[in-house]
N, C-alpha and C positions, 0 to 999 in steps of 0.2 A: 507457415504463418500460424502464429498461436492463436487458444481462442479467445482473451481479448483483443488485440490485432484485430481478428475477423469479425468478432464483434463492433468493433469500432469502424471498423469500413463501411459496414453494412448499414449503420445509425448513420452515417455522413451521405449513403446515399438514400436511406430512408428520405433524410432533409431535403436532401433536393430535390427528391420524389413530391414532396409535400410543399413543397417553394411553387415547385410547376404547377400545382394545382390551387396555388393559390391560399395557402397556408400561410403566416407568417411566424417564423419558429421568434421563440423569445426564449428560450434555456435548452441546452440539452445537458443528459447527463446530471438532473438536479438527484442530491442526496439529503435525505433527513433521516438521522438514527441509521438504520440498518436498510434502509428503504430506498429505491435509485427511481427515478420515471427515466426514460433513453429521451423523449421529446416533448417540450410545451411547448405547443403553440395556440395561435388565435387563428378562427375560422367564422368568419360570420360574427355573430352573438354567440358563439360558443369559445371558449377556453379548451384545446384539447390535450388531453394528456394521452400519448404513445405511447405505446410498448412493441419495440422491435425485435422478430425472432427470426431468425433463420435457422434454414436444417438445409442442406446439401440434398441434390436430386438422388432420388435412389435411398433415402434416409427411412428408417422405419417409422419415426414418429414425424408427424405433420409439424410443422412452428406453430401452429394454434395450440395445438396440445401441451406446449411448454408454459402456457398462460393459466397457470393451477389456480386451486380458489387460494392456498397459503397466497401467491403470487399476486391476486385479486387485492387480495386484503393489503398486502405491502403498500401496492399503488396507490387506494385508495387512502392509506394513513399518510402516507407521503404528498396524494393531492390536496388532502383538507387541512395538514401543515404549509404548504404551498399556499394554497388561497388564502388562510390565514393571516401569514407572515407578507406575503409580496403580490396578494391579488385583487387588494382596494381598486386598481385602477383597469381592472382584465374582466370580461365579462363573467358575471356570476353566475351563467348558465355553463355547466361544465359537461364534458363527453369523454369517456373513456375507449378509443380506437387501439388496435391491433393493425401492425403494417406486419406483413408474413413473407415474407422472401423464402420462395424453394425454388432453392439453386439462386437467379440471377430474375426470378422473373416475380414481381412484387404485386401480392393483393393487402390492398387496405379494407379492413373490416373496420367501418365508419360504427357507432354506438354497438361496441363488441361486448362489454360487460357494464352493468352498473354500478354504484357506490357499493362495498361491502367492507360492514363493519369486523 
């Protein structure tokens, strides 16, 4: 399996990860410019925007650590284009979460970073 293959497995059970709890995903895999979010959804009063990493057990770097500030910045130009263009109707309170899969076993870091310009 390649890595988008794997990448793509993993966002499919991110969602259902985040279905189960109650999440309602509204896009995945949104693109603007050069910029991707892996999942929007609605939680509450909040709008959340995803970013899913995985790293294989036994991996030297954690999936948190693949969330760089360059990486920061992408999301959040890609959120405020987002909320812009298609978020009149999605709460204007927004969260930027981290789902981390190592190996097969998934944490979600609920308010993982904030907006950066």
């Amino acid at each position: 399996m390649n890595t988008h293959d794997k990448g793509s497995l993993y966002e499919k059970k991110a969602a259902k990860y985040l279905e189960a709890r109650g999440f309602k995903i509204i896009e995945m895999n949104y693109r603007f410019k050069r910029a991707e979010i892996d999942i929007i959804s609605q939680e509450g009063d909040y709008t959340v925007f995803t970013e899913v990493k995985y790293r294989k057990r036994g991996s030297r770097q954690h999936p948190l650590e693949a969330v760089s500030p360059s990486k920061i910045r992408q999301i959040s130009f890609a959120a405020m284009s987002y909320m812009l263009v298609k978020g009149k109707d999605l709460p204007q309170q927004v969260r930027f979460d981290v789902l981390a899969f190592l190996g097969d076993e998934p944490r979600l870091i609920r308010d993982a970073f904030d907006y950066m310009e």
